[in-house]
N, CA, C and O atoms as a DFTB+ gen file, in Angstrom:
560 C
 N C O
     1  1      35.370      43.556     -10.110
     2  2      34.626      44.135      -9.003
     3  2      33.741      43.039      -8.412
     4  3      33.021      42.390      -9.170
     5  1      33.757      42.793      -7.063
     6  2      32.863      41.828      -6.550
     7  2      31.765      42.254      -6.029
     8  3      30.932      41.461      -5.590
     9  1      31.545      43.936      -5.990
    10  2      30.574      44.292      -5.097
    11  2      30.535      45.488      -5.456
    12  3      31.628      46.053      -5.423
    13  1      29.590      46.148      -5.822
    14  2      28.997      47.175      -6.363
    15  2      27.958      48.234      -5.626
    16  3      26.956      47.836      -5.032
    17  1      28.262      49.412      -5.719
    18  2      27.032      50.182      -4.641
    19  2      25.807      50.346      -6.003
    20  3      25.820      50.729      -7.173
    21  1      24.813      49.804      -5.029
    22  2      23.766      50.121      -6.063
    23  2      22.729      51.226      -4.820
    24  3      22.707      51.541      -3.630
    25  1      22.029      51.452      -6.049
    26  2      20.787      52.875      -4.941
    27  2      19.924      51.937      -3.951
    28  3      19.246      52.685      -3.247
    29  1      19.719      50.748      -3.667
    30  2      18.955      50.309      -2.849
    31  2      19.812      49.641      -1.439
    32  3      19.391      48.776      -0.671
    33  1      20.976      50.273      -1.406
    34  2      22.001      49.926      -0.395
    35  2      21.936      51.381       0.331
    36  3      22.642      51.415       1.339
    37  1      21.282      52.528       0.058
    38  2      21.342      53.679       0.551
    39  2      20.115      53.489       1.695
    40  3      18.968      53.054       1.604
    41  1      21.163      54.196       3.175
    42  2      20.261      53.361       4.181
    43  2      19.970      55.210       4.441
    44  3      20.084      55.539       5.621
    45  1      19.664      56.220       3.578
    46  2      19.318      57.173       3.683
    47  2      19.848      58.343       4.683
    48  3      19.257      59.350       5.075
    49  1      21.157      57.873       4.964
    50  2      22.216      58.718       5.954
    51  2      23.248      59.405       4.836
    52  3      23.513      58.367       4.230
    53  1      23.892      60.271       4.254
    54  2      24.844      60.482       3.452
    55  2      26.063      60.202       4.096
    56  3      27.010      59.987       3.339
    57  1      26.274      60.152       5.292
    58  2      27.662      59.963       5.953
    59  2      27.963      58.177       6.058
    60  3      29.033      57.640       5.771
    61  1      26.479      57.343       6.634
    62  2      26.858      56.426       6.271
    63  2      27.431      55.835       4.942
    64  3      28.436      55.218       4.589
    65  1      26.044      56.441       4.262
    66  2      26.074      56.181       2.895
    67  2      27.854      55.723       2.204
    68  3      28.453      54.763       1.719
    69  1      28.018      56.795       2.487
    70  2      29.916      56.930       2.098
    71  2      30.248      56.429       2.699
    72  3      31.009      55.822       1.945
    73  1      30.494      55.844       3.986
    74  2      31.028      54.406       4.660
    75  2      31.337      53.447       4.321
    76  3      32.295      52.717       4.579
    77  1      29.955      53.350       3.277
    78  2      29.500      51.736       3.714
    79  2      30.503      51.308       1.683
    80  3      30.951      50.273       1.190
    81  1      30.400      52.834       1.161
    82  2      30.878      52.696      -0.423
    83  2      32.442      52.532       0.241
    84  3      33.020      51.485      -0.052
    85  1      33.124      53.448       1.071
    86  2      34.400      53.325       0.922
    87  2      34.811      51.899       1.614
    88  3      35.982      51.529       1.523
    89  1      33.734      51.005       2.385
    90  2      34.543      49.939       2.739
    91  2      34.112      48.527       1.607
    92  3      34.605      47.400       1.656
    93  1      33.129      48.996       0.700
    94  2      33.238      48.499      -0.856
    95  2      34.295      48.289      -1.851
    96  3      34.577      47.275      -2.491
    97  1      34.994      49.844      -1.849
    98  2      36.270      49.969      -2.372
    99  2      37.196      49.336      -1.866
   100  3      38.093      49.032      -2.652
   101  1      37.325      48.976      -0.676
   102  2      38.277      48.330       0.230
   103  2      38.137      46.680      -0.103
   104  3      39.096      45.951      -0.355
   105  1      37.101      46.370      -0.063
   106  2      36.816      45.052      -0.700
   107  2      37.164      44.701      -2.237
   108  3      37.488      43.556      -2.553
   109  1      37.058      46.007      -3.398
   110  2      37.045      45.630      -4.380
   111  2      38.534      46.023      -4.744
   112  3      39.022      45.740      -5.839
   113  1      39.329      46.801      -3.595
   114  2      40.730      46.550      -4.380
   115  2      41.237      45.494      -3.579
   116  3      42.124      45.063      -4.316
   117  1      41.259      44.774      -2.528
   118  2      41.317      43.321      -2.140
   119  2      41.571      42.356      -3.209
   120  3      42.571      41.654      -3.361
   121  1      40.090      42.457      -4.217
   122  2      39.720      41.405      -4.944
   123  2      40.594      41.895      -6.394
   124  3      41.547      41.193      -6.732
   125  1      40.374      42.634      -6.896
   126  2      41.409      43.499      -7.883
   127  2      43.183      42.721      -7.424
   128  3      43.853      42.055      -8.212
   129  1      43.587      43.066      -5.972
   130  2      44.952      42.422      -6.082
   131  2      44.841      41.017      -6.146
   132  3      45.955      40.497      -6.107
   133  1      43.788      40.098      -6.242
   134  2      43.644      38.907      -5.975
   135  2      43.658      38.248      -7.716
   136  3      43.993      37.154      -8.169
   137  1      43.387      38.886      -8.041
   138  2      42.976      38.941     -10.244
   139  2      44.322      38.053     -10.477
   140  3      44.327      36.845     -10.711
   141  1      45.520      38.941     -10.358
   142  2      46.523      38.669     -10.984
   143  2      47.209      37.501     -11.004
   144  3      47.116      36.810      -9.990
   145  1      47.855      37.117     -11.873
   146  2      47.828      35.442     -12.499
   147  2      49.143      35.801     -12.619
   148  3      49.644      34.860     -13.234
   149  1      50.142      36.746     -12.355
   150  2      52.070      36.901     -12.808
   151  2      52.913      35.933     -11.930
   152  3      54.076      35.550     -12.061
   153  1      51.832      35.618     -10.862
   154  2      52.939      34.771     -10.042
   155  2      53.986      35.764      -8.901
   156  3      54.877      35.349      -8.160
   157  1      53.561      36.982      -9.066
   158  2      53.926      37.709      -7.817
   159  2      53.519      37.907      -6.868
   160  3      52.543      38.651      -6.962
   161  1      53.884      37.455      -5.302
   162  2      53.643      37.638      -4.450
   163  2      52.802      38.820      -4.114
   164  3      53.347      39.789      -4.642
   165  1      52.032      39.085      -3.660
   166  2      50.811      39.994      -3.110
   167  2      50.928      40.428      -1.713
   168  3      50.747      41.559      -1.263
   169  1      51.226      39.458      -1.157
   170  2      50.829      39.176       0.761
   171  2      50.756      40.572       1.139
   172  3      49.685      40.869       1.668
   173  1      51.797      41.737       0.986
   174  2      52.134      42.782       1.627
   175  2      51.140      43.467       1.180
   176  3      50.484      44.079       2.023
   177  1      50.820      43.548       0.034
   178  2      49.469      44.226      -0.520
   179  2      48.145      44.229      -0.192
   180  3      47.288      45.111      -0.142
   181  1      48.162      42.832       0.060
   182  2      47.042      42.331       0.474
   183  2      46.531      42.668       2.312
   184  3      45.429      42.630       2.858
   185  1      47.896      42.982       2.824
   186  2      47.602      42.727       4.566
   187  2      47.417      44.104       4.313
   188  3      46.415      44.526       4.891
   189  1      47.900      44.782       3.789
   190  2      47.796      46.284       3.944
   191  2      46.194      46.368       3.518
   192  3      45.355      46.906       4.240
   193  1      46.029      46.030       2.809
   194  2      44.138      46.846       2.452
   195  2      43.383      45.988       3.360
   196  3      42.342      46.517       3.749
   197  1      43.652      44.584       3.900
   198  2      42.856      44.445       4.662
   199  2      43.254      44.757       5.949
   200  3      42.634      44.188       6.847
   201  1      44.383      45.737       6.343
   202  2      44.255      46.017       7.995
   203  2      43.070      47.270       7.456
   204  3      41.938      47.287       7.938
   205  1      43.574      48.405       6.275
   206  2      42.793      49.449       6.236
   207  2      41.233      48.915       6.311
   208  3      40.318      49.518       6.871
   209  1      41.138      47.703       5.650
   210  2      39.641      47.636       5.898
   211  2      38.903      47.188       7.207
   212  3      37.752      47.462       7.547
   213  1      39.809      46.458       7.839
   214  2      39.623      46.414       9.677
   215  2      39.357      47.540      10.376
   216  3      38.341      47.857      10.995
   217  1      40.606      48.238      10.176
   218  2      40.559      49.682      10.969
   219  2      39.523      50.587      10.374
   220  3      39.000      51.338      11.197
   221  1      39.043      50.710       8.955
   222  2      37.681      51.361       8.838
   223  2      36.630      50.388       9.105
   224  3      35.878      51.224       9.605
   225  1      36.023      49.408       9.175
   226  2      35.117      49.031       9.945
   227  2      35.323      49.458      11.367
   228  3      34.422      49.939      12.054
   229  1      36.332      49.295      11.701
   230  2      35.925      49.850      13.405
   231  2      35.607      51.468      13.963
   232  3      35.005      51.995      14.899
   233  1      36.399      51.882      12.785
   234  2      35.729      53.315      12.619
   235  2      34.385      53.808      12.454
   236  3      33.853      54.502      13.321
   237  1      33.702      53.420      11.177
   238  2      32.607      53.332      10.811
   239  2      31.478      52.676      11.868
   240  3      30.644      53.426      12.376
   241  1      31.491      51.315      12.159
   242  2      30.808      51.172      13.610
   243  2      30.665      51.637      14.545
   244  3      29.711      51.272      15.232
   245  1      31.445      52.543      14.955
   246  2      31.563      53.373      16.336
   247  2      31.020      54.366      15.652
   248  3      29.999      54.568      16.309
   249  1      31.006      55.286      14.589
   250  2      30.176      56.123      14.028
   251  2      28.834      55.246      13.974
   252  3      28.688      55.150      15.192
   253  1      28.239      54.858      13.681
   254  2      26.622      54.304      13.799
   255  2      26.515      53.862      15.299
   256  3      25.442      54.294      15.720
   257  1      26.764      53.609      15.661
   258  2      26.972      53.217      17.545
   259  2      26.579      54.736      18.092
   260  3      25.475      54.997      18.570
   261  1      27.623      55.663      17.951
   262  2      27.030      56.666      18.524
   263  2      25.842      57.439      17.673
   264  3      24.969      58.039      18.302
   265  1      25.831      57.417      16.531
   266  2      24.569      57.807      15.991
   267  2      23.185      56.677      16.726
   268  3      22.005      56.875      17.015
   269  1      23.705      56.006      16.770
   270  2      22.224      54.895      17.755
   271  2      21.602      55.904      19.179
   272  3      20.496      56.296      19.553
   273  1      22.799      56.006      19.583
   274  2      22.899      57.044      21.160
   275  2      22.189      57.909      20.527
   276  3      20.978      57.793      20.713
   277  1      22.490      58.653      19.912
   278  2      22.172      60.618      19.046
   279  2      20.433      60.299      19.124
   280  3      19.525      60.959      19.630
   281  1      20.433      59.258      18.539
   282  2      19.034      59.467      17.948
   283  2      18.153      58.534      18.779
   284  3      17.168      58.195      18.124
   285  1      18.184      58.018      19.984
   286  2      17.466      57.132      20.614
   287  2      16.837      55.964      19.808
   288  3      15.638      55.695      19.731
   289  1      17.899      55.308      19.210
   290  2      17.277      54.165      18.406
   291  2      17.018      53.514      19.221
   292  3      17.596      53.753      20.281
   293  1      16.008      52.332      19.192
   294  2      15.571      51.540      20.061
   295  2      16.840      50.330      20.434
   296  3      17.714      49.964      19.648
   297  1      16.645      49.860      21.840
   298  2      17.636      48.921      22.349
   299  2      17.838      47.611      22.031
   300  3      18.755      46.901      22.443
   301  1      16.794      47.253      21.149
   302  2      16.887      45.486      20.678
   303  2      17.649      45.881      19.242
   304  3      18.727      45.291      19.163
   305  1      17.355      46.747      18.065
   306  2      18.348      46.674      17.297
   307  2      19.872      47.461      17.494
   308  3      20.955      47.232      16.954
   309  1      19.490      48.423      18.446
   310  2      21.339      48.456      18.815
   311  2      22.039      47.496      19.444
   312  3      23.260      47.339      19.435
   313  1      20.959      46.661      20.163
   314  2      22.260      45.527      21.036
   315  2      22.150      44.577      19.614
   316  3      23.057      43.767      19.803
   317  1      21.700      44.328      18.654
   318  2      21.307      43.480      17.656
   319  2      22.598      44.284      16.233
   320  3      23.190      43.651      15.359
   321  1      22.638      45.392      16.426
   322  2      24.085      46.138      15.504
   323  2      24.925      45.772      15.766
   324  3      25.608      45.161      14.944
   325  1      25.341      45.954      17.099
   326  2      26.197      45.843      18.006
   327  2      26.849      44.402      18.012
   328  3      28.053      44.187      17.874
   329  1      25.867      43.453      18.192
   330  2      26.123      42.106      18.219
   331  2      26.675      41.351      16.468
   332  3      27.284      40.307      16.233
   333  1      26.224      42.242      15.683
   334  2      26.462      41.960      14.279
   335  2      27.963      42.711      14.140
   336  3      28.898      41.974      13.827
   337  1      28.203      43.943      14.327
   338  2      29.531      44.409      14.457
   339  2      30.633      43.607      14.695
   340  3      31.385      43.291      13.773
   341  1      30.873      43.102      16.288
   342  2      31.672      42.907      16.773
   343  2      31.654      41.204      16.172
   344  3      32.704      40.582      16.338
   345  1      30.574      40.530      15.543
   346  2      30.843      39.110      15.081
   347  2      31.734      40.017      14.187
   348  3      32.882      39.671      14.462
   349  1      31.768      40.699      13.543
   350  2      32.397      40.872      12.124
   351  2      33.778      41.180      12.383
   352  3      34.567      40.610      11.629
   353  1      34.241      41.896      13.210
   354  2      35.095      42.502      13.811
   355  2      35.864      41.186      14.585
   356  3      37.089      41.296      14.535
   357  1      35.511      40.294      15.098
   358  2      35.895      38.783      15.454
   359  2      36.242      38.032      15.021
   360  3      36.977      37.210      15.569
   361  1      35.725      37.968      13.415
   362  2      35.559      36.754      12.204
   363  2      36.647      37.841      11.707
   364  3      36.995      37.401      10.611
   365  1      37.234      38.818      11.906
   366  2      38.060      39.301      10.951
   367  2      39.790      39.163      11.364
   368  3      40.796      38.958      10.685
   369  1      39.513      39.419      13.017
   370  2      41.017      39.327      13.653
   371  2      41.254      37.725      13.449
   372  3      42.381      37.236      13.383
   373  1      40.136      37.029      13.365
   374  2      40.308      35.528      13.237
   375  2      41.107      34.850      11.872
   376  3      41.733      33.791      11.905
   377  1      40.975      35.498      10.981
   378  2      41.691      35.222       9.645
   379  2      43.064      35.174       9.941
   380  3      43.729      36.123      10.356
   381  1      43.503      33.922       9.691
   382  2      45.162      33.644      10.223
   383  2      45.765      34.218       8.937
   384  3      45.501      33.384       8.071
   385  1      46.555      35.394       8.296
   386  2      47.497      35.439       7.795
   387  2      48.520      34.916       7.406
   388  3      49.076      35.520       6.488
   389  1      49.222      33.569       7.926
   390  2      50.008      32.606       7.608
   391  2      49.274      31.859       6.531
   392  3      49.906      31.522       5.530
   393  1      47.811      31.524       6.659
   394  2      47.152      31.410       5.793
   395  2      46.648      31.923       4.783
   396  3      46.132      31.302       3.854
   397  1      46.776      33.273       4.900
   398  2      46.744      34.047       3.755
   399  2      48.019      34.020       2.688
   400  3      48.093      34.055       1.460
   401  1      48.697      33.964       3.448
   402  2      50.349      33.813       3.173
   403  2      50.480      32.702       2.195
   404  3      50.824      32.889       1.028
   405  1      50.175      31.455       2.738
   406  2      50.965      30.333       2.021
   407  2      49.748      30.040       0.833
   408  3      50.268      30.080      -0.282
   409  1      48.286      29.761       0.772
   410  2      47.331      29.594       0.087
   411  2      46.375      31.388      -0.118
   412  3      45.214      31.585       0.241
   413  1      47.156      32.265      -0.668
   414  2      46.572      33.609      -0.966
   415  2      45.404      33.393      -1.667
   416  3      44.362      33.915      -1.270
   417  1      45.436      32.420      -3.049
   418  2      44.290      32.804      -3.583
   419  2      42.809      32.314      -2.937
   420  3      41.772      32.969      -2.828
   421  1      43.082      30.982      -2.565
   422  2      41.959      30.357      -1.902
   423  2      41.599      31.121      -0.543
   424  3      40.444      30.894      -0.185
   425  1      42.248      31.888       0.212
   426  2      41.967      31.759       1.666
   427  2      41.213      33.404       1.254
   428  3      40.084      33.764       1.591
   429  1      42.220      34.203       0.446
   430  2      41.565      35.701      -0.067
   431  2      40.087      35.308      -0.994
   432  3      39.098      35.699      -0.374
   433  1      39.872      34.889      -1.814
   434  2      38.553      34.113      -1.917
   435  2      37.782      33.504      -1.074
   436  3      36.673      33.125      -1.451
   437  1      38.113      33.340      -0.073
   438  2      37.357      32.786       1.053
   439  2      36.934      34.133       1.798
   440  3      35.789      34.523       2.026
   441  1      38.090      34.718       2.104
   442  2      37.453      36.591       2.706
   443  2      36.850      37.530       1.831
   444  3      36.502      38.598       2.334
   445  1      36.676      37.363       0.736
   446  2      35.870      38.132      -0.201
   447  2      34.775      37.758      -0.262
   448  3      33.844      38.559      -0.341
   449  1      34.604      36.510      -0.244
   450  2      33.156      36.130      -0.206
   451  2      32.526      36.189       0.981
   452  3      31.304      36.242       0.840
   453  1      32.977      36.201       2.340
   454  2      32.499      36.452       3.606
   455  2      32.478      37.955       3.299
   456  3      31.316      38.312       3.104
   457  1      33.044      38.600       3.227
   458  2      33.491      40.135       3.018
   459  2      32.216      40.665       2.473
   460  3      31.543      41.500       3.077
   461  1      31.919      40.199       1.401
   462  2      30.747      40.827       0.435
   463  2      29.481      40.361       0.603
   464  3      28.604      40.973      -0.006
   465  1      29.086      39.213       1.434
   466  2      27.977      38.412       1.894
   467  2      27.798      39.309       2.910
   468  3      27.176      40.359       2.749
   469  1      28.265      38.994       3.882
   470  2      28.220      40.096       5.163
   471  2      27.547      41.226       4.557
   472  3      26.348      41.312       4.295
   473  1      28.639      42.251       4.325
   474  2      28.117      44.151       3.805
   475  2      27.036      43.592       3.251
   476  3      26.278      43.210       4.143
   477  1      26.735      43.432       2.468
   478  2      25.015      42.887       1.265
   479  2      24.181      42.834       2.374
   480  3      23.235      43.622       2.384
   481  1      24.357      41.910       3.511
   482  2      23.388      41.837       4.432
   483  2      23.665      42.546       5.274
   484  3      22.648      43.142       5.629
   485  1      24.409      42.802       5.761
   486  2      24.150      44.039       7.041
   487  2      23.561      45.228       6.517
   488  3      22.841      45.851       7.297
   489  1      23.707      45.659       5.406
   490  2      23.226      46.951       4.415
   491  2      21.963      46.897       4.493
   492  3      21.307      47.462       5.368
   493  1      21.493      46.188       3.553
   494  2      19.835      45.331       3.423
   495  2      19.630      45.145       4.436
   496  3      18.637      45.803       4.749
   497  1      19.903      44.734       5.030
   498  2      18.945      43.803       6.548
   499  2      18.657      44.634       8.207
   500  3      17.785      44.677       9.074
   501  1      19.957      45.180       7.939
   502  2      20.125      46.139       9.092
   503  2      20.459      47.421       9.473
   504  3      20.052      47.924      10.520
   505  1      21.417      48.163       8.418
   506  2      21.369      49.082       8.575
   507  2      20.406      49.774       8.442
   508  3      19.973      50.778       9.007
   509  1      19.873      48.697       7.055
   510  2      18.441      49.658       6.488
   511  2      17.567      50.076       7.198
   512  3      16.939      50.992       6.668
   513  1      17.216      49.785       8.262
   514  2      16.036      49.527       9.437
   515  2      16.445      51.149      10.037
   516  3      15.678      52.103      10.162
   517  1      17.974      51.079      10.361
   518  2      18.017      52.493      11.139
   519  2      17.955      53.563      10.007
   520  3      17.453      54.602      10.436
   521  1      18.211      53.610       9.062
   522  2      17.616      54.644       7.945
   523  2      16.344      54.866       8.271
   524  3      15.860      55.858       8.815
   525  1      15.687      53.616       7.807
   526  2      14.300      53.575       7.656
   527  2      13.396      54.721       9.163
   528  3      12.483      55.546       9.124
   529  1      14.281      54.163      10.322
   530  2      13.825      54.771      11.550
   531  2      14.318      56.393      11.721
   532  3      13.672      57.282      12.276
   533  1      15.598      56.507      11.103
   534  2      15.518      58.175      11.386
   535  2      14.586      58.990      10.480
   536  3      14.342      60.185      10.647
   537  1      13.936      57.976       9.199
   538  2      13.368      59.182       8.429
   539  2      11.388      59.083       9.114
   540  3      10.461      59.876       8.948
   541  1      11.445      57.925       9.768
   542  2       9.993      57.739      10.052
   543  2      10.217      58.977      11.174
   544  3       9.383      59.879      11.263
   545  1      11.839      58.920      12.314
   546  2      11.630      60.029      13.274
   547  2      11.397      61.369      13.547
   548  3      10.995      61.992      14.530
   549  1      11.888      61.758      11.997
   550  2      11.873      63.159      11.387
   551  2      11.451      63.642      10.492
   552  3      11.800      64.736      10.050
   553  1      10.200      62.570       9.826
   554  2       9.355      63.049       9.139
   555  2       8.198      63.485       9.548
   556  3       7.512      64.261       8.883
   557  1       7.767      62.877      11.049
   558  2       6.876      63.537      11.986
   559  2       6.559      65.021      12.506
   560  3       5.686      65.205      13.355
């Protein structure tokens, strides 16, 4: 496992909450197919969990995007989500697959560790903030 949900990653949304774990899982069976030492090819395995984990990030973002709208979060950290999203979403279509292909272990070690650096900090750093802001909005 490279990445673990712990209780201080809870940005106090339950819907995110489960987002942010299932695109954990997505990372940690990535790294799980990456383990194996048999000398069998992976690639197909591998493109498959990481399109699913593309296509749920883009899911999941557009869910907090319009929760930004819902709840009138302020406009410097939604254009500041927003701008963190779509780097991620950029840095991800950018991963050449031929390269995944011919050097799997190094280049999939190279996206796991971007993979899990990233979530750690967008969790902590930013999502947390809009937690933090819907409960200051509705604890009033």
């Amino acid at each position: 496992m490279i990445i673990k949900w712990r209780p201080e990653y809870s940005c106090y949304d339950k819907t995110i909450d489960e987002q942010h774990k299932q695109l954990i899982d997505m990372i940690n069976e990535m790294y799980t197919l990456s383990l194996y030492d048999d000398h069998i090819d992976r690639y197909d395995s591998i493109v498959e969990v990481f399109s699913r984990l593309k296509d749920y990030a883009v899911y999941h973002f557009s869910h907090e995007e319009k929760m930004f709208t819902e709840h009138d979060y302020d406009s410097f950290n939604t254009k500041l989500q927003i701008l963190e999203h779509k780097g991620f979403v950029n840095k991800i279509a950018s991963i050449d697959l031929y390269e995944v292909d011919e050097n799997q272990n190094e280049t999939i070690s190279n996206v796991l560790d971007f993979l899990s650096k990233w979530l750690e900090h967008h969790i902590l750093e930013v999502d947390k903030k809009f937690g933090e802001f819907l409960i200051a909005k509705y604890e009033k």
